[in-house]
N, C-alpha and C positions, 0 to 999 in steps of 0.2 A: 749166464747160460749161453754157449756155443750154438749159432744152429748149421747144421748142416745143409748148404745152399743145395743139396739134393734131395734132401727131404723135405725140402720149403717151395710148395708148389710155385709162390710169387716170385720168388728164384727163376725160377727156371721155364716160367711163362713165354714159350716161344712165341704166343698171337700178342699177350703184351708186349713185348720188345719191338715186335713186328709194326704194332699201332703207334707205339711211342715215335718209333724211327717214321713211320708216318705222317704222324701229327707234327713231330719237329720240323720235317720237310714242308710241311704245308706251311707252317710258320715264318718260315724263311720265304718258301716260296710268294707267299703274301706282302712279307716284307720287301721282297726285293721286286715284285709290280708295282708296288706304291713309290718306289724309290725311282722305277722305269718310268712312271707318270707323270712324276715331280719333274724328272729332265723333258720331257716330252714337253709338258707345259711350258717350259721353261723358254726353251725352244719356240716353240711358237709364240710366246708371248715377245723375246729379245731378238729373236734371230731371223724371224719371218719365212721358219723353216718350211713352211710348205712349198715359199717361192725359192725356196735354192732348189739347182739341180741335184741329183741324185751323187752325182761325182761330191759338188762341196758339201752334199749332209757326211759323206765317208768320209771327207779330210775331218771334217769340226771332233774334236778332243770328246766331247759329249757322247757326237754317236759311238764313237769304239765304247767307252764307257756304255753306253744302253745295247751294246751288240756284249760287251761283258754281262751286262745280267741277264738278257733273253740267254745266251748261251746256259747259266746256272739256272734259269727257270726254267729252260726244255730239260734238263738234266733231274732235273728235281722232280719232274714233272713224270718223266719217265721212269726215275727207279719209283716214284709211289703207285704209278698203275699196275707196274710187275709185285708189289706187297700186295695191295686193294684185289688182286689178282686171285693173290696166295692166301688171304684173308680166311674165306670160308671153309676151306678145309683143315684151317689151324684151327685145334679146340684149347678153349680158356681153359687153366687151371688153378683158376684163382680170382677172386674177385675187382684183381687190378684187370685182369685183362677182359674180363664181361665188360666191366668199363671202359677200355681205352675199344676197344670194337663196338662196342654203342656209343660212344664220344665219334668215331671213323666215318660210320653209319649216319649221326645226325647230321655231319661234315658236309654227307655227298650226297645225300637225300636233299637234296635242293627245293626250297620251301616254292618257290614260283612252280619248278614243277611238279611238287606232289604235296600240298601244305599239307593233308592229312596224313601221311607218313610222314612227315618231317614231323608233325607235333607229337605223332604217336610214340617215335623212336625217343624224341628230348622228354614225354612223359613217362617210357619204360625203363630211360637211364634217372630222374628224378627219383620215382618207387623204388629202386634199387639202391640207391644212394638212401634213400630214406630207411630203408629196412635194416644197408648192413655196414654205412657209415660209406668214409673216404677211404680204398686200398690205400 
């Protein structure tokens, strides 16, 4: 059986696609601080980069490399606040995307500052999940 991806609300979920491309970004963007870290350390641990001047941290191969992933993590950073932005006036039509917007939601509800809404959200997307499976 054929479905037509217009009549397939999980089709054509604009707040899910919205969340997906979100959460992918956040992934990356995760990835690639940990990756900024690892040379930072790195750095400071071989290179004794705090005592080089500002000139020799720009020539070392390393920093263009950590000025290449700050540049994709302000990038990254900024198309998710313009989504995170557009978020709430997208309405779910489908159960993938109640999901991927309470998955968003648990993301950025930062438990240091609000543990009770951070647990509430990861307990509203649980219930959910429990009632009506995995989209």
């Amino acid at each position: 059986m054929l479905v037509n991806a217009e009549a397939d609300p999980a089709r054509t979920d604009q707040a899910a696609a919205a969340c997906e491309t979100w959460l992918a970004n956040e992934s990356e963007q995760e990835q690639l601080i940990r990756r900024w870290q690892k040379l930072e350390n790195h750095l400071f641990r071989t290179q004794n980069w705090a005592r080089l001047s500002p000139a020799e941290q720009s020539r070392h191969p390393d920093n263009r490399e950590m000025d290449r992933l700050n540049t994709r993590i302000i990038t990254l950073s900024e198309e998710n606040a313009v989504l995170l932005a557009s978020l709430p006036a997208m309405a779910a039509t489908s159960s993938r995307g109640i999901c991927r917007k309470l998955t968003v939601a648990l993301i950025r509800v930062c438990p240091d500052e609000n543990e009770e809404a951070h647990l509430l959200v990861g307990s509203i997307l649980r219930d959910y999940l429990a009632l009506h499976g995995e989209p």
